[in-house]
Residue, then its C-alpha position, 0 to 999 in steps of 0.5 A: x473050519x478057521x483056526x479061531x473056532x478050531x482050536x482046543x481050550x483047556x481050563x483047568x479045576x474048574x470044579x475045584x474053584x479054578x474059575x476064579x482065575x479067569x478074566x470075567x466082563x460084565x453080561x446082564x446087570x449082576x451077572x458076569x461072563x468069561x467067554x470060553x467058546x463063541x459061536x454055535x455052541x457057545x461055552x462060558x462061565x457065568x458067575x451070579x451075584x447075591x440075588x442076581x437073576x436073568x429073566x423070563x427066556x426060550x431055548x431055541x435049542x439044547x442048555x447044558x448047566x453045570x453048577x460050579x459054586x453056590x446054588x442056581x434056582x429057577x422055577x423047577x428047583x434049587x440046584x447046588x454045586x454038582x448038579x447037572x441041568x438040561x435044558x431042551x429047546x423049547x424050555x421056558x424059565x427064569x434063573x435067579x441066584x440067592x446067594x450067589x453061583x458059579x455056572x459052566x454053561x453051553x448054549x446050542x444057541x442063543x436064547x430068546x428073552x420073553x420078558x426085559x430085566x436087568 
């Protein structure tokens, strides 16, 4: 493995609104991502805008959401600070935020988008 993918990361209180100090660029229109890991699996946090949404998606293997700040909503529910989300590969849907949300998510691998958006 090279030394960029092998080394370790510490983030400090996330949970506690630490992501608020990491460096965000711009990812899907109203969403915006801080990179932690690149590769197979990838880890970020994704902060949602007020009514931002990330279309209609495949996972072509394992998500793992855990919800930070505000409240992610797809067509299965509404999740608030503390939930924890598993979406298997295989799982279809959308993601939108009404009010806003802090996300750290972990893709196994890349989605596939089924619909464009923004």
């Amino acid at each position: 493995m090279d030394k960029a993918t092998d080394r370790s990361r510490h983030t400090p209180g996330l949970v506690g609104g630490g992501w608020r100090a990491l460096d965000f660029s711009p990812f899907r229109e109203g969403v915006e991502i801080c990179e932690l890991r690149q590769g197979e699996p990838a880890v970020a946090v994704l902060r949602y805008a007020p009514g931002a949404m990330v279309p209609r998606h495949l996972h072509t293997g394992l998500e793992t959401i855990m919800v930070l700040d505000g409240v992610q909503s797809d067509e299965h529910g509404d999740y608030p600070a503390g939930s924890l989300i598993l979406n298997p590969e295989g799982t279809i849907h959308s993601v939108r935020s009404h009010e806003g949300c802090v996300v750290l998510i972990q893709w196994e691998r890349p989605v596939q988008f089924l619909e464009q958006g923004s």
